[in-house]
C-alpha positions as CSV (number, residue, x, y, z in Angstrom):
1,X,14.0,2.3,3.3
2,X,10.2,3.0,3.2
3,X,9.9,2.5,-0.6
4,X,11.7,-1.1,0.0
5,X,8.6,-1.8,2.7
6,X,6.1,-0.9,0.1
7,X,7.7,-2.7,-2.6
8,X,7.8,-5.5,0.0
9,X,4.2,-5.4,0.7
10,X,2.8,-4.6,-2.4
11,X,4.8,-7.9,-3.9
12,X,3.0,-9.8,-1.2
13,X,-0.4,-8.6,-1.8
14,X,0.0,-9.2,-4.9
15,X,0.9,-12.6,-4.9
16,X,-2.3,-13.2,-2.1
17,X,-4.5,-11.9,-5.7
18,X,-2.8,-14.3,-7.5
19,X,-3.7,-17.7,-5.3
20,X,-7.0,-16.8,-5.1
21,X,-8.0,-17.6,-8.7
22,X,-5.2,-19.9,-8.6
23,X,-6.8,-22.2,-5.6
24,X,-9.7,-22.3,-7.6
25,X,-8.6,-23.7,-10.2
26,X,-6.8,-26.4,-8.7
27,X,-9.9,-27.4,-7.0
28,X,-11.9,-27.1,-10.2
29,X,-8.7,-29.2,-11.9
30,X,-8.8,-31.6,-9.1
31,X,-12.7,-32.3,-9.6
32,X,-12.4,-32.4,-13.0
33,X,-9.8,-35.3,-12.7
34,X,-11.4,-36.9,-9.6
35,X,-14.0,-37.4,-12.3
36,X,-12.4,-38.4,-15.0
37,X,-8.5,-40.0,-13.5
38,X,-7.1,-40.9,-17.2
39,X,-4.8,-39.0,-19.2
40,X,-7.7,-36.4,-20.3
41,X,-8.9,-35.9,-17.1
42,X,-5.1,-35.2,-15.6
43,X,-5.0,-33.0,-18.9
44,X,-8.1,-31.0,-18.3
45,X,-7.4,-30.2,-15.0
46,X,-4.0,-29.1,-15.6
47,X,-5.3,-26.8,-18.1
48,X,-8.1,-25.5,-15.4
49,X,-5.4,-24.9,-12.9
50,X,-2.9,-22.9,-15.6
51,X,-6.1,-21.2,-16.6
52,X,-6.9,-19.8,-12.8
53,X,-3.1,-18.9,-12.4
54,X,-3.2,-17.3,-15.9
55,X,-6.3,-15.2,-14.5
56,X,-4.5,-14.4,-10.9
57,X,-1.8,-12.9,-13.2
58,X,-3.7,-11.0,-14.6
59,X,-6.4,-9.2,-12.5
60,X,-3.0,-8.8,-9.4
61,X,-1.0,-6.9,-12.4
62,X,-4.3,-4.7,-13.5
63,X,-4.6,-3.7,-9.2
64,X,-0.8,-3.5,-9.0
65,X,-1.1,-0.8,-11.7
66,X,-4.0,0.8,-11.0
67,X,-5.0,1.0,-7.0
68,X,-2.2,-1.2,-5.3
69,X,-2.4,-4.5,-4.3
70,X,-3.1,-3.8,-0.7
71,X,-6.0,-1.0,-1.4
72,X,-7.4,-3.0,-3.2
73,X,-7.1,-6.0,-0.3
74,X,-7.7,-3.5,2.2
75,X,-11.3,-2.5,0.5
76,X,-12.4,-6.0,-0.2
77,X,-11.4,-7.0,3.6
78,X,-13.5,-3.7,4.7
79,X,-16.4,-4.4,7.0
80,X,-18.5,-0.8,6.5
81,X,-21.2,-2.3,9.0
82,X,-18.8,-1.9,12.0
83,X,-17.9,1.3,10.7
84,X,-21.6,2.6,11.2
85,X,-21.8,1.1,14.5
86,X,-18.7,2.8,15.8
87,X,-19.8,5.8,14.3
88,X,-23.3,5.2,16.1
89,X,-21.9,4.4,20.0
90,X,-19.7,7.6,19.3
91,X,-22.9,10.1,18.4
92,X,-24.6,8.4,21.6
93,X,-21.6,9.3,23.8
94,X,-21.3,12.6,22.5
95,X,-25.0,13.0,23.4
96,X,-24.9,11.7,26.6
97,X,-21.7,13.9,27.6
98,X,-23.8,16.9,25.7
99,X,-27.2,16.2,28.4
100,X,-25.0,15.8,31.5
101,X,-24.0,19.4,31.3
């Protein structure tokens, strides 16, 4: 059952890695023909956009191999600052508790 959930959950991280660079290049395709709206400009940006799913594909597979798709989304989504000031209010209430004794 558990292995089902992570399958599950590692499929849909991985797929969040994939529209990233995906997104991308369909806004960098869409410029591209916004710019140029004939049959090279429509070709270009198709080719952008395949070239930014192409990539997605690639660099979700490499973290699905390696680290996992969600530790890998779970590092980049990290905010380390919070995690020094929750370390910091717990050292001053440990010092406060320490002094009223």
């Amino acid at each position: 059952m558990f292995k089902i959930l992570d399958k599950i959950t590692e499929i849909v991280g991985w797929i969040q890695i994939v529209l990233s660079p995906t997104l991308i290049g369909i806004a960098f395709g869409f410029g591209i023909y916004h710019k140029f709206p004939n049959l090279t400009g429509t070709l270009i940006g198709i080719l952008i956009a395949v070239i930014g799913l192409i990539i997605g594909i690639v660099l979700a597979t490499k973290k699905f191999k390696t680290t996992g798709t969600i530790n890998f989304l779970s590092r980049i989504s990290a905010t380390p600052e919070l995690d020094n000031v929750e370390k910091s209010q717990i050292e001053k209430i440990k010092r406060k508790n320490k002094n009223s004794h």
